[in-house]
C-alpha positions in Angstrom: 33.4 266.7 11.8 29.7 267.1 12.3 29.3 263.2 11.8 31.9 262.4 14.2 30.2 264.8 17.0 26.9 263.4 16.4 28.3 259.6 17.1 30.4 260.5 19.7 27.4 262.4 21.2 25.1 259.4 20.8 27.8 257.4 22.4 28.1 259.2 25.6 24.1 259.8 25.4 23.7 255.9 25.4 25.5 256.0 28.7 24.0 258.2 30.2 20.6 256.7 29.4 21.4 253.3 30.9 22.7 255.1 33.8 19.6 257.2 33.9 17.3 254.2 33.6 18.5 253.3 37.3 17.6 256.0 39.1 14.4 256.6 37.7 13.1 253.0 38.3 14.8 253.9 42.5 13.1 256.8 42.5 10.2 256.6 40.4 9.0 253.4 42.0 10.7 253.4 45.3 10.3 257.1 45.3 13.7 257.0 47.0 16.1 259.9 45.9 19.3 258.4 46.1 22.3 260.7 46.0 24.6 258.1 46.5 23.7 256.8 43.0 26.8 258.0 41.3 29.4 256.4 43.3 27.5 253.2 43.5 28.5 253.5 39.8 32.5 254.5 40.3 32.6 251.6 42.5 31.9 249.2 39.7 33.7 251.4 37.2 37.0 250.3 40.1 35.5 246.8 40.5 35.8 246.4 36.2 39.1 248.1 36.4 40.4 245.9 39.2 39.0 242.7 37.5 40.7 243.3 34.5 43.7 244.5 35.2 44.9 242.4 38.3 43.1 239.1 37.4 43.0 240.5 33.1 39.1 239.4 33.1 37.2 241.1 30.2 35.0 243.7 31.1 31.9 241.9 29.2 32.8 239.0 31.3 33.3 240.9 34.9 30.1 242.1 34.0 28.6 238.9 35.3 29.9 239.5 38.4 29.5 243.1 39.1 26.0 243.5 37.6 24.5 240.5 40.4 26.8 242.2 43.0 25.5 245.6 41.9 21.7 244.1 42.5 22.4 242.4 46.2 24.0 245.2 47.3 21.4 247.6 46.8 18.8 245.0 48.1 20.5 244.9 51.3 20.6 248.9 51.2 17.3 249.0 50.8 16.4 246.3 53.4 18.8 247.8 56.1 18.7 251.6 56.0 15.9 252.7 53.2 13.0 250.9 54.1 12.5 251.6 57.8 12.5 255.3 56.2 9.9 253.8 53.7 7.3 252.2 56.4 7.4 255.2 58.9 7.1 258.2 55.9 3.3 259.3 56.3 3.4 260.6 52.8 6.3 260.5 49.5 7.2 264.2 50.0 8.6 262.5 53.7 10.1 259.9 52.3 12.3 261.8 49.6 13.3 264.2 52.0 14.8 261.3 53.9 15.8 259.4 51.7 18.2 262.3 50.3 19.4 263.0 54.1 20.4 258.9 54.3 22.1 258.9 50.9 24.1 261.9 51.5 25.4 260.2 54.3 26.3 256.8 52.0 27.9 259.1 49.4 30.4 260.1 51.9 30.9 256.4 52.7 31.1 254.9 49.6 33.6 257.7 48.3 35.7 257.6 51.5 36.5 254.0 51.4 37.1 254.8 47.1 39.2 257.1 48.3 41.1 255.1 50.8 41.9 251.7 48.4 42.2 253.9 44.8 43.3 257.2 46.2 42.2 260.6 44.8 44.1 260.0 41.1 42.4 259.9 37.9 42.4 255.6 36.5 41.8 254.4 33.6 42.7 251.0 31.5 42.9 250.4 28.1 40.1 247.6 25.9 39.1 247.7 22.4 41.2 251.3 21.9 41.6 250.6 18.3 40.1 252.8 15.5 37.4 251.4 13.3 35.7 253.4 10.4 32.0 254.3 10.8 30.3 255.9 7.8 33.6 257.6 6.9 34.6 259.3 10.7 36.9 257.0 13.3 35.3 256.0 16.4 37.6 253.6 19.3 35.8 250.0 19.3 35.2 250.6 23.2 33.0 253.4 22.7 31.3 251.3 19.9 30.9 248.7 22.2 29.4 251.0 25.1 27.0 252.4 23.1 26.1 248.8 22.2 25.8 247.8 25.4 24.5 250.7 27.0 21.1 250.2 24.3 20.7 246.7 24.6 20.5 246.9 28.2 18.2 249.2 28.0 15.9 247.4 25.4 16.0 244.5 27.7 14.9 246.3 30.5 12.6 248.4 28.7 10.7 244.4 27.2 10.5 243.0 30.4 8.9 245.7 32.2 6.1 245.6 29.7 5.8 241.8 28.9 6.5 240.1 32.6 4.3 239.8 35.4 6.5 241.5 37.9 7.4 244.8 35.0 3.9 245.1 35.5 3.7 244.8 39.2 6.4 247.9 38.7 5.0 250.0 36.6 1.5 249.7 38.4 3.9 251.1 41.4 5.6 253.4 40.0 1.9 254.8 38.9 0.0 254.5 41.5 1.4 253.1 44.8 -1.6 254.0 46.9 -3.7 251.7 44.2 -1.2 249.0 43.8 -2.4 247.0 47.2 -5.9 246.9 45.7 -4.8 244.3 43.3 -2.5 242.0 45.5 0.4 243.9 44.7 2.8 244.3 47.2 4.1 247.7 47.1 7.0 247.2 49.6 8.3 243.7 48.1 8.0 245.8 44.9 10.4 248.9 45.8 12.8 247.0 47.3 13.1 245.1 44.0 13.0 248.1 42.2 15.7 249.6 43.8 18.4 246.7 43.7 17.4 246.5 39.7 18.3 250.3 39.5 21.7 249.4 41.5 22.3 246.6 38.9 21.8 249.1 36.3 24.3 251.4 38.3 26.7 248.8 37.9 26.7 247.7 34.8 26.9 251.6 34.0 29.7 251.8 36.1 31.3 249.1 33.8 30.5 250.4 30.8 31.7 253.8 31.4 35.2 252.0 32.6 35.8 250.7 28.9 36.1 254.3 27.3 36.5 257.0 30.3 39.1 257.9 33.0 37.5 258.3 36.4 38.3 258.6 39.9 37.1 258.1 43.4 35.1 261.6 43.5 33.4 261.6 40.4 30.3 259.7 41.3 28.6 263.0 42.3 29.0 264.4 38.1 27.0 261.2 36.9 25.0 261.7 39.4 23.7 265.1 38.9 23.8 263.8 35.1 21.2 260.9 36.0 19.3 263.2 38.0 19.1 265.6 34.6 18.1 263.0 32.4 15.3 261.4 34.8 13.8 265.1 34.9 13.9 265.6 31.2 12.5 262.1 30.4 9.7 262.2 32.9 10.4 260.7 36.5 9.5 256.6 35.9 9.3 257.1 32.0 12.3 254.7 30.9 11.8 255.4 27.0 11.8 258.9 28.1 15.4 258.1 30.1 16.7 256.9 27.4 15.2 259.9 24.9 16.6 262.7 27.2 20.1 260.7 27.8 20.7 260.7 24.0 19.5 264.5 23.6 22.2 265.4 26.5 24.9 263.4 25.0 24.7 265.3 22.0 23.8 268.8 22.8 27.4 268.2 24.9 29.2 267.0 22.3 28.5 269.6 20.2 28.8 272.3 22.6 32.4 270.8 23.5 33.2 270.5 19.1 31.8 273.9 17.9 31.7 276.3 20.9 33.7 275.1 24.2 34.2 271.9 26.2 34.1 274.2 29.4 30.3 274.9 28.9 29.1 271.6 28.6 28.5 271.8 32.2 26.4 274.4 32.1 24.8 273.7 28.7 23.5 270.6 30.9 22.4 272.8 33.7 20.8 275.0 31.4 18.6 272.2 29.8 17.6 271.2 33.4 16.9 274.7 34.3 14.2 275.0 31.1 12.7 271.6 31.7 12.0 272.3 35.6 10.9 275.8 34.8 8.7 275.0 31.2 8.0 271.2 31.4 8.1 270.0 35.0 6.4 266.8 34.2 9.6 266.0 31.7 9.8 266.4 27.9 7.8 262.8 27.8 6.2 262.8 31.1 2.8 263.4 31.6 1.0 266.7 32.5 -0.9 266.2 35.8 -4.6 266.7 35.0 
């Protein structure tokens, strides 16, 4: 039983960490707090689960097509309502503050239009449910596959942020934007970038978590909140932190839900986040300021 926790924990950890890698490369680097991050996600979960079961593309496939529709999406969110927020902030504290008052309001629009085309009801479709036999416990392929997916992506990402010219352009960003110009960098070409890579991550999240997980219109706001926890833990711009913390939640959930309750996983999670803000503000992999 343990053994089946800890995969099943390390599945849902390994989604949470791809999802998790998004937002902290939007807000790390763009230093934009986007509440609206979660249902950017649903809305490619819907666009996988329309894809395959009205036109019966594979997920892995419809990938192709959310994942570049994820990216030019966000760019134009950036371009059209974040960074005129971005040139007149005087300072980052500004910037977050309204950044989080704009994405409230494209939460609301996002989910109402969800709302409208899928309704309220919980969806789901079935790929890969068959049982296969890890290490003596039963796992369905399609969390298998997610987990799969959900590190690969995130080694990807992870390599070519450290061994391509514009990963570094990003991570000298994400460390010091005031610096970065000094070097030819520029900072808003950068962000903007930054941003629409986190919304391509959102969507292929969004996909992922379609294979093995009901969901509905309204849900966006949980992953959020769950990104949001796992970019704290991990240190805000640390991706190898991201995906650290997002495994660590996945399991301490699962086994909360196995050995104790599944209605305190909730506030197992919120209880992490309270000890991190309160004992490690700089995340569990971040950096002390000096």
């Amino acid at each position: 039983m343990l053994l089946s926790a800890l995969l099943t924990g390390l599945v849902l950890g390994g989604t949470y960490a791809l999802i998790a890698m998004g937002l902290t490369l939007q807000y790390g680097v763009a230093r934009i707090m986007n509440l609206a991050y979660g249902d950017f996600m649903i809305a490619a979960a819907f666009g996988a689960f329309v894809l395959f079961t009205s036109l019966g593309i594979n997920p892995l496939l419809g990938m192709i097509a959310v994942i570049p529709a994820g990216f030019a999406l966000s760019y134009a969110i950036y371009g059209v309502m974040l960074q005129p927020l971005a040139r007149r902030a005087k300072h980052s504290g500004r910037l977050e503050v309204d950044s989080i008052l704009a994405t409230f309001g494209l939460l609301f629009v996002i989910q109402g239009v969800a709302l409208v085309i899928f309704g309220a009801n919980f969806v789901s479709y079935s790929y890969l449910a068959i049982p296969i036999n890890i290490l003596g416990t039963t796992l369905a392929a399609n969390r298998v596959l997610a987990l799969v997916l959900a590190l690969a992506l995130g080694a990807g990402l992870y390599y070519a942020l450290t061994h391509t010219r514009w990963g570094t352009a990003i991570r000298a960003v994400a460390v010091s934007p005031q610096a970065a110009p000094l070097v030819g960098i520029d900072v808003d070409r950068v962000s903007r970038f930054a941003f629409a890579l986190g919304g391509a991550l959102a969507a292929s999240g969004g996909v992922v978590v379609s294979m093995y997980l009901t969901f509905s219109a309204t849900a966006g706001v949980v992953f959020t909140m769950k990104a949001l926890v796992v970019v704290i833990m991990g240190g805000v711009g640390n991706l190898l932190g991201a995906l650290a913390a997002g495994l660590i939640l996945g399991i301490v959930e699962t086994l909360v839900a196995t050995y104790i309750d599944t209605g305190l996983t909730l506030a197992a999670t919120y209880l992490i986040f309270l000890a991190i803000l309160v004992f490690r503000p700089s995340g569990l992999f971040g950096r002390r300021p000096s």
